[in-house]
C-alpha positions in Angstrom: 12.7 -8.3 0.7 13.4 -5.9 3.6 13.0 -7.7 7.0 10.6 -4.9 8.1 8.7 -6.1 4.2 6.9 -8.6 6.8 6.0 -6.0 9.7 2.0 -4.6 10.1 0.7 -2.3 12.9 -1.7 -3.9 14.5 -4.4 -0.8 13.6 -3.7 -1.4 10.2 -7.1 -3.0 8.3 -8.1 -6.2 6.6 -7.5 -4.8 3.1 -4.3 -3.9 4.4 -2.9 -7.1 5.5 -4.4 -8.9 2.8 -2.2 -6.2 0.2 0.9 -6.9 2.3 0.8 -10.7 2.0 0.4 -10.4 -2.0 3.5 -8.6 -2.1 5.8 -11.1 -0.1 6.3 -14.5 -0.3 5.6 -15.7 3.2 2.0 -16.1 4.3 2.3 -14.4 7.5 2.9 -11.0 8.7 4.2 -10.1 12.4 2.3 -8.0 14.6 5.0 -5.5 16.1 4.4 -1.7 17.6 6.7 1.3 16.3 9.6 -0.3 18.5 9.4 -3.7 16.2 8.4 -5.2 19.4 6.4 -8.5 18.9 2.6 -8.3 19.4 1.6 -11.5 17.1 1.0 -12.5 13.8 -1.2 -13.1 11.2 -1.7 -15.5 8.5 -3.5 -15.7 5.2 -5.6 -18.5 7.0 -6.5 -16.1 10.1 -7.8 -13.6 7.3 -10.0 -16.3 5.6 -11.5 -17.6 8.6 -12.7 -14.1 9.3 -13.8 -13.6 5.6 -16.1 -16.5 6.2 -18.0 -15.6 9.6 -19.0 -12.6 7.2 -16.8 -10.2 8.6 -16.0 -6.4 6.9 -12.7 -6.1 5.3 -12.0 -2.5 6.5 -11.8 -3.6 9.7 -9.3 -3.6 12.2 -6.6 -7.2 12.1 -7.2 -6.6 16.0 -10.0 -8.8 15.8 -8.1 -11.2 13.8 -4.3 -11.7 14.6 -2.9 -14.5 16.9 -2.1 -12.3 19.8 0.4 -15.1 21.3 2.6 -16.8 18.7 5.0 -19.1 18.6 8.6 -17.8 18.9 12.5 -17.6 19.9 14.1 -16.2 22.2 17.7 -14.7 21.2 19.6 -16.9 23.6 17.8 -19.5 23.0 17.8 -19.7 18.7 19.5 -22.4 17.1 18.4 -23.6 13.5 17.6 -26.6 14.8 15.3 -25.5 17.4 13.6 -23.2 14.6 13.5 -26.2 12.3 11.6 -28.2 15.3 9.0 -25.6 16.1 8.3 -25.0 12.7 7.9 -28.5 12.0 5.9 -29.6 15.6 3.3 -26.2 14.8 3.0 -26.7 11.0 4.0 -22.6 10.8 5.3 -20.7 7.7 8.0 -18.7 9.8 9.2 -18.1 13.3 10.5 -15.0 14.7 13.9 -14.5 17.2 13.3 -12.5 19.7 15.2 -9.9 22.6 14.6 -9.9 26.3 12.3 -6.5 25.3 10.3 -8.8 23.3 11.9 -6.8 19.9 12.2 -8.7 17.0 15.5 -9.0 16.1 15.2 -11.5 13.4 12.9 -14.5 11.8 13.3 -18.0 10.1 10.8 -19.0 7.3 10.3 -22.5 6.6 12.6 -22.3 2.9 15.4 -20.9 5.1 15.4 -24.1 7.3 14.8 -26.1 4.7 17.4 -25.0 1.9 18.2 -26.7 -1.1 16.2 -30.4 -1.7 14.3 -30.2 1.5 12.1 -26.9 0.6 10.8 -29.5 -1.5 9.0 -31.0 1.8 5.5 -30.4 1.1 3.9 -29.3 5.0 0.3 -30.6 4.6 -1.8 -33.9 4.7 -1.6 -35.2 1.4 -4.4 -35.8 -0.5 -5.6 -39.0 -2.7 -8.6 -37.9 -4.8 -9.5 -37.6 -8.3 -8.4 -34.4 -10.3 -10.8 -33.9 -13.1 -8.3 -30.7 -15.5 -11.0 -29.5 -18.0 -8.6 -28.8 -21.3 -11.0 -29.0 -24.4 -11.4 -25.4 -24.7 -10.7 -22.6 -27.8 -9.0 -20.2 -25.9 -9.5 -17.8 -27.9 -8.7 -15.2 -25.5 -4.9 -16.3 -26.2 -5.4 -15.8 -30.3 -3.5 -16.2 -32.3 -1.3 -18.8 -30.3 -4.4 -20.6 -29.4 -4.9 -21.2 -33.3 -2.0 -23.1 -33.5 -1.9 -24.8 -29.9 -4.0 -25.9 -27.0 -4.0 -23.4 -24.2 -3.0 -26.2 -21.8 0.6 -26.1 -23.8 0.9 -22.7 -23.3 4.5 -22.5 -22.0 5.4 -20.7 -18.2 9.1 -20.9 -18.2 10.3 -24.8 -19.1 7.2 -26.3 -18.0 3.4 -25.8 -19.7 0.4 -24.8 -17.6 -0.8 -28.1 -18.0 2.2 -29.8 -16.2 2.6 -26.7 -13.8 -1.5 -28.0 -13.0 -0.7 -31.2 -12.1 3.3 -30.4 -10.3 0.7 -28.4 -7.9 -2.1 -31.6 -7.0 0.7 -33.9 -7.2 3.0 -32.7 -4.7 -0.1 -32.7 -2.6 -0.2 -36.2 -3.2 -2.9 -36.4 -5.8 -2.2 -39.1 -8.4 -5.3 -40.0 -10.5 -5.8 -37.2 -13.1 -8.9 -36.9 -16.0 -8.3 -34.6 -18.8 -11.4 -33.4 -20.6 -10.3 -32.9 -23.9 -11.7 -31.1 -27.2 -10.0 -28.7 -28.8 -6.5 -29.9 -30.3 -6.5 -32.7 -27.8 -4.5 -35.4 -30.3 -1.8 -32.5 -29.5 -1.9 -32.5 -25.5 -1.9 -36.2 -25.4 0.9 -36.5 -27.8 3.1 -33.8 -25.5 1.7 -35.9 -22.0 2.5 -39.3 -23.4 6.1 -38.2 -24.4 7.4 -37.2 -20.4 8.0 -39.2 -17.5 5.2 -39.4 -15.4 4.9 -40.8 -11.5 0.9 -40.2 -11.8 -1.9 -41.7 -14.2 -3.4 -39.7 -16.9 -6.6 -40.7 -18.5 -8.2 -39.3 -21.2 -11.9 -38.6 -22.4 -12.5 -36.7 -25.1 -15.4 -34.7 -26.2 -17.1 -35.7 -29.6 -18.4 -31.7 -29.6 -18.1 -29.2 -27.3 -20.0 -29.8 -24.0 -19.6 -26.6 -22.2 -17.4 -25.3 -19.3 -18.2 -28.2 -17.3 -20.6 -31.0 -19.4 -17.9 -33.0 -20.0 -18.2 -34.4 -17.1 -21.4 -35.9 -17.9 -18.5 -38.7 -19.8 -17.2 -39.6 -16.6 -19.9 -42.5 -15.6 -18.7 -44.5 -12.6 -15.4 -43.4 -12.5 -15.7 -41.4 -9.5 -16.4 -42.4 -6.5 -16.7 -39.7 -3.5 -15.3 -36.5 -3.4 -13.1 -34.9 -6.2 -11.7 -31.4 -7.5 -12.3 -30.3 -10.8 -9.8 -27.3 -12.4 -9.6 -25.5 -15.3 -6.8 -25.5 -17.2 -5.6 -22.1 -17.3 -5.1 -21.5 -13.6 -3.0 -22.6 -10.8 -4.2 -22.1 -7.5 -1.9 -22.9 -4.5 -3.9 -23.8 -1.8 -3.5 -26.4 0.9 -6.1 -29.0 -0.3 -6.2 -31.0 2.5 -7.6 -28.0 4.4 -10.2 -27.5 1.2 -11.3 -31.6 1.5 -11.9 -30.9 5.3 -13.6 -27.5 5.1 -16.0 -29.2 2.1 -16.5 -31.9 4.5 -17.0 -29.5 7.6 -19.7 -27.7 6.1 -21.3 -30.4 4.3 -21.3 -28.9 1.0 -22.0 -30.3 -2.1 -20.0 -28.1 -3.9 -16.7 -25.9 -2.7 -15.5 -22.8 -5.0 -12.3 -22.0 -4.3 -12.0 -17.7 -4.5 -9.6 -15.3 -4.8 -9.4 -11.8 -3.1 -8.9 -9.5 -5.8 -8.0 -5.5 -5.4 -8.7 -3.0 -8.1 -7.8 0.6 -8.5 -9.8 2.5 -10.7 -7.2 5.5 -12.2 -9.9 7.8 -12.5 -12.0 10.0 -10.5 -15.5 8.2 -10.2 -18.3 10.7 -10.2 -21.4 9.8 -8.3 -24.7 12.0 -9.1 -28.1 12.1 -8.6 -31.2 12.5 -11.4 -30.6 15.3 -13.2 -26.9 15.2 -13.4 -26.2 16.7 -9.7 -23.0 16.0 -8.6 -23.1 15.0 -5.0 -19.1 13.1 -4.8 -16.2 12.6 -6.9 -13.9 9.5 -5.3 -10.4 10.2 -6.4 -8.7 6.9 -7.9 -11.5 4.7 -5.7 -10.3 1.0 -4.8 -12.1 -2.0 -4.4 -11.8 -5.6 -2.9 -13.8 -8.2 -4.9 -13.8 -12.2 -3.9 -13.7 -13.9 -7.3 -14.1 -17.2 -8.8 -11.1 -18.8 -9.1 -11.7 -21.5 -11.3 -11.0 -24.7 -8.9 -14.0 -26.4 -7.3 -14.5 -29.4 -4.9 -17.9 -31.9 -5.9 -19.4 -34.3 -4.1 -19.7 -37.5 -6.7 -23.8 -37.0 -6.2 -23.6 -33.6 -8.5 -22.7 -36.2 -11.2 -26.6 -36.9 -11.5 -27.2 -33.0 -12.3 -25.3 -32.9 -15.4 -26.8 -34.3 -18.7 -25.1 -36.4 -20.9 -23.9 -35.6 -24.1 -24.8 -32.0 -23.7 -23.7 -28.7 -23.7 -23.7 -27.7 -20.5 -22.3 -24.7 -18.6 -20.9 -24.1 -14.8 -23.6 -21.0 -13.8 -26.3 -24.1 -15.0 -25.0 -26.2 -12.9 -24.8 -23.7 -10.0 -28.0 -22.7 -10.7 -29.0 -26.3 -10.7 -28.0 -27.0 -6.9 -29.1 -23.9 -6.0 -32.7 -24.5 -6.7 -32.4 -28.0 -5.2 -30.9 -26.4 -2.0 -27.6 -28.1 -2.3 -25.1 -26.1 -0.7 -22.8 -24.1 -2.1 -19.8 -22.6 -0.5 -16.5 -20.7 -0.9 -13.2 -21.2 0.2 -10.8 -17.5 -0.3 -7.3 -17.6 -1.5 -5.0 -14.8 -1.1 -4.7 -12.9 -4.6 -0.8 -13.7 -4.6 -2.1 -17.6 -5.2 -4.2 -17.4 -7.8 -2.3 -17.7 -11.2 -4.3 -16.9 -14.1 -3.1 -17.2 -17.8 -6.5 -16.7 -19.3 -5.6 -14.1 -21.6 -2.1 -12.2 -22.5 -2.2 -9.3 -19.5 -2.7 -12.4 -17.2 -0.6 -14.3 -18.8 2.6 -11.9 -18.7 1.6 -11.2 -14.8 2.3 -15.2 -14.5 5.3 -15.3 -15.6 6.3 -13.0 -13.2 4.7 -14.6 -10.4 6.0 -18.1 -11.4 9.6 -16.4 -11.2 9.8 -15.4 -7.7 
């Protein structure tokens, strides 16, 4: 990644910040003018913030960016003052700075932190329930999903499965349910024979329940909030945040989102009755907030969810929705969302788990 990989102008739009932080691996972009002087910064958290007051995309990140970050100044740098602002603010990177406020270089947190310490995890850690719904067909991943649970599915020397859990318990999560169907005997057989420093227990479905009935097994088990994901994504958000923006906005229910950008490789044709052409967008793009497949419940949906039935997610958000429970989103960045759901996602996976 070129040093300049990082830079934005601070005209530049929503869309277009968003599209730069998917292609590097920091979260935050500097703010500089044509000189590479420093003008601020602006993080994937700014960006969601904004998403959520209902704000356009295509607007400008001059309503958005931080417009006085933290930083060094040349004379001033040392890697150990880096390390102690970076540390002190809870930031992904710090730039170096010269007398004309240019920026001359930056230090992210895995360059202070090489080697065992990038393993420091920057966040509150978290100590709820993780419910990993696993019982499905995927039969969008035939034919290795004849032979094999899609939770087994291997992502370099580690399955999604134990990718899943790396992710909640490095947050500090260490109570995990696996909702099991489909091949189960085989996941708990793989499970049970690796080490484990969390707790894994096990309810299986006697028929298929649905993308979310299963948890009509649960019975007292839990007792406030937990997150419920399925099994064939990883999404790497700071939890912490999610538990207090759930909280904050006294939801019943949190979706976590993804920002998602598509190009369409053809020239749409828009026309009136009759067949009247009135445009023709070359190559159009769009921005779309998806469903990611991670949510945060409130133990009280619990009571919503019949037992022993087959029972689907839209019920269920159809459901709180017509007894005014409130439902809300909290957007990821597309860069992480990992989705192996079928084989095109799954090769773009691999890639992603690679850098």
């Amino acid at each position: 990644m070129k040093k300049t990989d990082i830079f934005i102008d601070e005209n530049a739009s929503i869309i277009d910040a968003l599209k730069k932080l998917d292609k590097t691996a920091e979260k935050v972009l500097l703010v500089a003018d044509e000189k590479h002087r420093l003008m601020g910064t602006i993080t994937d958290g700014d960006i969601r913030g904004y998403i959520l007051k209902g704000k356009q995309l295509d607007n400008s990140i001059k309503e958005v960016y931080n417009s006085d970050p933290f930083y060094i100044r040349d004379e001033d740098y040392s890697m150990k003052a880096a390390k102690d602002i970076l540390i002190r603010h809870k930031i992904e990177l710090v730039p170096i700075v010269n007398k004309d406020r240019e920026i001359t270089d930056f230090v992210t947190w895995s360059q202070a932190f090489s080697s065992e310490e990038t393993k420091i995890y920057k966040g509150e850690k978290i100590n709820i329930p993780v419910l990993i719904m696993a019982g499905g067909r995927g039969t969008r991943l035939e034919p290795f999903a004849n032979i094999f649970p899609k939770a087994l599915i291997p992502i370099g020397d580690k399955t999604i499965i134990e990718l899943i859990i790396n992710e909640f318990k490095e947050q500090g999560a260490r109570e995990f349910y696996l909702m099991l169907n489909y091949k189960g005997e085989i996941i708990v057989a793989y499970l049970n024979s690796i080490e484990k420093d969390y707790t894994i227990k096990y309810i299986k479905e006697k028929k298929f329940l649905g993308t979310i009935g299963g948890l009509g097994l649960l019975g007292g088990r839990i007792k406030d909030v937990f997150i419920v994901s399925n099994c064939d994504v990883i999404v790497k958000a700071k939890f912490a945040d999610v538990i207090k923006f759930h909280k904050k906005q006294k939801a019943s229910m949190t979706i976590l989102s993804s920002i998602k950008h598509y190009k369409i490789p053809y020239g749409v044709i828009k026309f009136k009755n009759g067949g009247k052409v009135i445009e023709i967008a070359e190559k159009p793009e769009y921005t779309f907030t998806i469903n990611a497949g991670v949510y945060l419940f409130n133990k009280e949906i619990l009571k919503y969810i019949p037992k022993n039935s087959h029972f689907d997610m839209t019920d269920l958000i159809k459901i709180l929705l017509s007894k005014r429970e409130k439902i809300v989103t909290y957007p990821v960045n597309e860069n992480d969302y990992i989705d192996i759901g079928e084989w095109g996602e799954y090769k773009k996976a691999i890639e992603k788990m690679r850098i």
